[in-house]
C-alpha positions in Angstrom: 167.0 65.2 -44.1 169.4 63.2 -41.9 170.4 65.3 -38.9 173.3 63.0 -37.1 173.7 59.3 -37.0 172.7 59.0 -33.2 169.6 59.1 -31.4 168.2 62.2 -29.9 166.3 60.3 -27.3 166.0 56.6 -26.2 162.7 55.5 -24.5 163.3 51.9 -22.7 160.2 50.7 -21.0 159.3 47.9 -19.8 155.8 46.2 -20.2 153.5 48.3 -21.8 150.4 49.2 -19.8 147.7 51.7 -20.1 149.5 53.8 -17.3 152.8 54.0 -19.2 151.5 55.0 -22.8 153.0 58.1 -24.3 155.8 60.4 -22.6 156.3 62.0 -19.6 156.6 65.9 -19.0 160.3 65.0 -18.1 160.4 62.9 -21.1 158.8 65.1 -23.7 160.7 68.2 -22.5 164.3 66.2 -22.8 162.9 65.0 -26.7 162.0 68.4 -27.2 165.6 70.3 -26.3 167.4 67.3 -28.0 165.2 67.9 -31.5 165.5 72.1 -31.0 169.7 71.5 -30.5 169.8 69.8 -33.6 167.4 71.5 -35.8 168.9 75.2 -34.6 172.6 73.5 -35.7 171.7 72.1 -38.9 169.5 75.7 -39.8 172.5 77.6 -38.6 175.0 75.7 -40.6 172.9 75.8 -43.5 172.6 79.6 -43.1 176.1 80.1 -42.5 177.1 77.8 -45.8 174.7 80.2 -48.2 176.6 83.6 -46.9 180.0 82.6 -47.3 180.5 83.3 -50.9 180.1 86.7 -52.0 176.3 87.2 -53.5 178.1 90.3 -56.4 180.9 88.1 -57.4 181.1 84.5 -56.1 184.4 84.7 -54.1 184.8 83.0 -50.5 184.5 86.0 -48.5 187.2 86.2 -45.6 187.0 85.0 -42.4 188.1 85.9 -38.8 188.7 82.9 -37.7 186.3 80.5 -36.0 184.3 80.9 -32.7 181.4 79.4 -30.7 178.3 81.0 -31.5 175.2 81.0 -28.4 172.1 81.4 -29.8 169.3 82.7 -27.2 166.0 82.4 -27.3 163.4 83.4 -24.3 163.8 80.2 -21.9 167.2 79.1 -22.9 170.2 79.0 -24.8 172.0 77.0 -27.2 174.0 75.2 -26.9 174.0 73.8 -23.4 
C-alpha cells in the first residue's frame, strides 16, 4: 500500500563509519511520528470510507459538513 508520493524521512550522511550506523534517538523518534501521521490518516480515511453508506440499505448517509478531526493518544496528538 502506497501512503503518499513523498518521503516521510530523509537520512543524508556523509561517510559511513562504524560511529554513524543506524539512527539516532532524534532521528528514529522524527521516522517514528512521520510513519504514525500517515498510517493513523490512511486508517482513518479508510474507516471513514466503509461507514459512509448506509450498512441496511446502501444509501450515502448525510453529512454535516466537513471538519478537522484530532485524534489523541497518551503522548500526543494528531495531527501536529
Amino acid at each position: 500500500m502506497v501512503l503518499a508520493d513523498d518521503a516521510v524521512f530523509d537520512l543524508a550522511r556523509g561517510e559511513a563509519w562504524l560511529e554513524t550506523l543506524g539512527l539516532t534517538l532524534a532521528e528514529a523518534k522524527q521516522l517514528l511520528r512521520a510513519t504514525q501521521e500517515r498510517l493513523l490518516a490512511a486508517q482513518a480515511a479508510a474507516q471513514l470510507a466503509g461507514q459512509r453508506n448506509c450498512q441496511d440499505c446502501g444509501r450515502v448517509r448525510g453529512s454535516k459538513g466537513v471538519m478537522p478531526v484530532r485524534f489523541r493518544a497518551l503522548l500526543q496528538s494528531w495531527p501536529g
